[in-house]
Every structure is written in structure tokens, then in C-alpha cells.
C-alpha positions, 0 to 999 in steps of 0.5 A: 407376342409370340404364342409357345401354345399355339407354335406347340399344337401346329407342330405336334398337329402337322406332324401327325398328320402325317403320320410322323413320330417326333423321333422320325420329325427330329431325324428329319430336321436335325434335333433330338427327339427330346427337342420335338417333345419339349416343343410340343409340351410348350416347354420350350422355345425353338431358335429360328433356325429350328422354326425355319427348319419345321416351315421349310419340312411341313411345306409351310410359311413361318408365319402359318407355324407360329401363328401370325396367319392362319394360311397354310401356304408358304410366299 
């Protein structure tokens, strides 16, 4: 089953560690500021579209993103 949680902290924690804002990551793949935080706080489920839009910024596989593996590189 799908973890909000854990999808949530990878996304807030890759986004940090890059020293990105969530309004500099929405900009960047084409959402609002108000997505990236209701993805972040777990209030929200995102579409494929958005989770493959977050794999494909952070260089990531999707299944590292919604975590089904804990391998960071993409296949």
C-alpha cells in the first residue's frame, strides 16, 4: 500500500538537500507552492503525473520516491 508518509518526508528531505524552497521545486515542475506543501504535510495524494515529475527532477527512480525500495538510482 501506498505510504503518504513516507512519499512526504522523501520529497521534503530531497528537496532540502538541495537547498530548494517548495516555491523554487513547484516552479520547477510545474505546480503550486500550495501542492509541494500539502505533499509534504502528507495532506495530499500526488497524481502520477506529479510523482513522475518529482523522480525525473531529483534524478530518482519512482519507486525510491514512493517507497517500494530504498535505492536511490533510477532503471
Amino acid at each position: 500500500m501506498f505510504d503518504k508518509n513516507k512519499f512526504a518526508g522523501r520529497v521534503q528531505s530531497l528537496r532540502k538537500s538541495i537547498d530548494l524552497n517548495q516555491q523554487q521545486l513547484a516552479g520547477a515542475i510545474g505546480v503550486t507552492k500550495s501542492t509541494i506543501s500539502r505533499i509534504e504535510s502528507a495532506s495530499r495524494a500526488a497524481s502520477i503525473e506529479i510523482i513522475y515529475a518529482l523522480a525525473n527532477y531529483f534524478d530518482v527512480s519512482i519507486d525510491y520516491l514512493v517507497g517500494r525500495s530504498d535505492d536511490l538510482k533510477r532503471y
